[in-house]
C-alpha positions as semicolon CSV with decimal commas, in nm:
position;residue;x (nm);y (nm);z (nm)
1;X;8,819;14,517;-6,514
2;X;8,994;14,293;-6,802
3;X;9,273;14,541;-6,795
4;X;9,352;14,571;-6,415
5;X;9,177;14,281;-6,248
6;X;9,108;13,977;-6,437
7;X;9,401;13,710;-6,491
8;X;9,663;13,961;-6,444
9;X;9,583;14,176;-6,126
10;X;9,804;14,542;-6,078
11;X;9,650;14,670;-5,695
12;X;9,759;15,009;-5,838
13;X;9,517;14,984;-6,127
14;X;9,259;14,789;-5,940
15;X;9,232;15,063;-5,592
16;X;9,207;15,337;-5,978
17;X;8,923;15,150;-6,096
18;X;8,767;15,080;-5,783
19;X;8,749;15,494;-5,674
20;X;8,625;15,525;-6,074
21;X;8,326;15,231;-6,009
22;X;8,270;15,410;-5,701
23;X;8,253;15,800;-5,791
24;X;8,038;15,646;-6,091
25;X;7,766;15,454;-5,880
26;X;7,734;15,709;-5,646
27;X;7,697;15,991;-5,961
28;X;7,494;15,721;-6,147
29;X;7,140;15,941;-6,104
30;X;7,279;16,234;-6,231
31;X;7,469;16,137;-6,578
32;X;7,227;15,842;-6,633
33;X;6,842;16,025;-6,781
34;X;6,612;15,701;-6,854
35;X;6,413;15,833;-7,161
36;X;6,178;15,612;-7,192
37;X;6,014;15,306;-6,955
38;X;6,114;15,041;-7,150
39;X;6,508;15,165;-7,106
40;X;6,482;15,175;-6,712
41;X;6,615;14,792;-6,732
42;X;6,957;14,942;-6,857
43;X;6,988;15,157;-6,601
44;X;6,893;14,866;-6,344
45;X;7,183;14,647;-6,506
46;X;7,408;14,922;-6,480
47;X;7,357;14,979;-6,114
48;X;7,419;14,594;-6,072
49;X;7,693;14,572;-6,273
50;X;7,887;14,868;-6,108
51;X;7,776;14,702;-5,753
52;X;7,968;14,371;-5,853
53;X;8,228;14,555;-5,964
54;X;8,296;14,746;-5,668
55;X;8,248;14,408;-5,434
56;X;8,469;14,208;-5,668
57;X;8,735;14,490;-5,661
58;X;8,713;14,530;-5,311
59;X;8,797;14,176;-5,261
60;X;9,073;14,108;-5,470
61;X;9,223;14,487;-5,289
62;X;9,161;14,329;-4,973
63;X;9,337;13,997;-5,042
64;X;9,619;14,225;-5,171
65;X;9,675;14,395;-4,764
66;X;9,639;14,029;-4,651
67;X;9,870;13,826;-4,882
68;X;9,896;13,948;-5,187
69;X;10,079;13,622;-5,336
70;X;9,966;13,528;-5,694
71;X;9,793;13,144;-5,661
72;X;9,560;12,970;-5,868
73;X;9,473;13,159;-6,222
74;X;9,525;13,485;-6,058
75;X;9,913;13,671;-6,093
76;X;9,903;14,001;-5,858
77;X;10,210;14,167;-6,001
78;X;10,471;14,284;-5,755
79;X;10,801;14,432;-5,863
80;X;10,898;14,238;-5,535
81;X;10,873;13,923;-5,758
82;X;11,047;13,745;-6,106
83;X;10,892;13,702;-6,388
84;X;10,857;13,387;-6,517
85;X;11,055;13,402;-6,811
86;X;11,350;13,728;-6,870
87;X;11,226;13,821;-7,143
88;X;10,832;13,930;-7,054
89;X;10,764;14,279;-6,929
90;X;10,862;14,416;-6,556
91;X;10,468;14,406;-6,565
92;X;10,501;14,015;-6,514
93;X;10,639;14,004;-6,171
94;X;10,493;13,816;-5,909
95;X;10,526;13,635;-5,597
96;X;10,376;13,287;-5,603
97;X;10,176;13,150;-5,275
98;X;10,420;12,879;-5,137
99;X;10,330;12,660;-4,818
100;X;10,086;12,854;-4,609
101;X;9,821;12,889;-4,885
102;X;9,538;13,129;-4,719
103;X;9,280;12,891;-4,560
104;X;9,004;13,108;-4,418
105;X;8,699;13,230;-4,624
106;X;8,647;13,630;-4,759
107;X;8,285;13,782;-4,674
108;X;8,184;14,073;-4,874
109;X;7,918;14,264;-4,750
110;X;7,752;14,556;-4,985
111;X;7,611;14,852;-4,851
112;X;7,558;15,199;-5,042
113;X;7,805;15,317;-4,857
114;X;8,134;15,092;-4,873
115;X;8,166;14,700;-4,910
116;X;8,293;14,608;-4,549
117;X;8,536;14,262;-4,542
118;X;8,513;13,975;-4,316
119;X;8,757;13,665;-4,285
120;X;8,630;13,349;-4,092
121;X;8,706;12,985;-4,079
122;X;8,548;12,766;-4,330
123;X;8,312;12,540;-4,117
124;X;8,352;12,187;-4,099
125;X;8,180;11,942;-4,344
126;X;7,872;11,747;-4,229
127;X;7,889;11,377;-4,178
128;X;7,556;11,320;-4,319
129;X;7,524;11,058;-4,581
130;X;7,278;11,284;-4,777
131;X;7,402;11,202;-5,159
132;X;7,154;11,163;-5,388
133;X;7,169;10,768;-5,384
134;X;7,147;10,699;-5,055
135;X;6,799;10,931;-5,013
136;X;6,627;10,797;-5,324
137;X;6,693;10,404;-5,150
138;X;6,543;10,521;-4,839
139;X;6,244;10,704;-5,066
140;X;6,175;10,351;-5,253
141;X;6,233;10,176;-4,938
142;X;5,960;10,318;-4,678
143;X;5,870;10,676;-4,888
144;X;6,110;10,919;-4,621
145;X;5,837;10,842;-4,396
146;X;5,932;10,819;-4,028
């Protein structure tokens, strides 16, 4: 993951490391012999760990078909791109998010099978005056009772 899909994203490596999580979770029973009760935890962590892998990979592949532009702390390399000085590595290209910054919220959704991919429109903020303040006043002033 630090290698392929952490600050410096390469789709290439990522959609390698996502078929590797993938053909290991699904082989995990086999290779993986708990000795012992107290070790069943490890095997437990493991399983979770390869699970968020394989969601967090499978967003970041997805985002690639969609857009694909480097924003925020994340560069997606693209040979497409420049690199941001002449001197770094080919390795360093990228193609910056500029003007129509992606808006809409990712949904992951796990299942044993495959981690399926939603987009939908963030949903509007409430108007309620909720903050912390304002509710303790009301508490002091009448106890929330209505």
């Amino acid at each position: 993951m630090s290698r392929c899909a952490a600050a410096f994203r390469n789709p290439k490596q990522m959609q390698k490391a996502l078929q590797d999580t993938r053909d290991t979770l699904s082989s995990l029973p086999q290779i993986c012999h708990v000795q012992a009760p107290g070790h069943l935890k490890w095997l437990y962590r493991l399983r979770d760990i390869l699970i968020c892998q394989q969601t967090v990979l499978t967003a970041m592949l997805d985002y690639v078909k969609l857009s694909g532009l480097s924003r925020g702390i994340a560069l997606y390399q693209d040979p497409r791109g420049q690199k941001p000085l002449p001197s770094l590595a080919d390795d360093f290209a990228f193609l910056a998010e500029e003007g129509n910054p992606v808006r809409d919220i990712q949904e992951i959704l796990y299942t044993p099978q495959e981690c399926s991919v939603r987009w939908r429109s963030p949903r509007p903020l409430p108007d309620e005056d909720d903050f912390f303040e304002n509710v303790w006043r009301q508490f002091r002033d009448n106890k929330n009772i209505y």
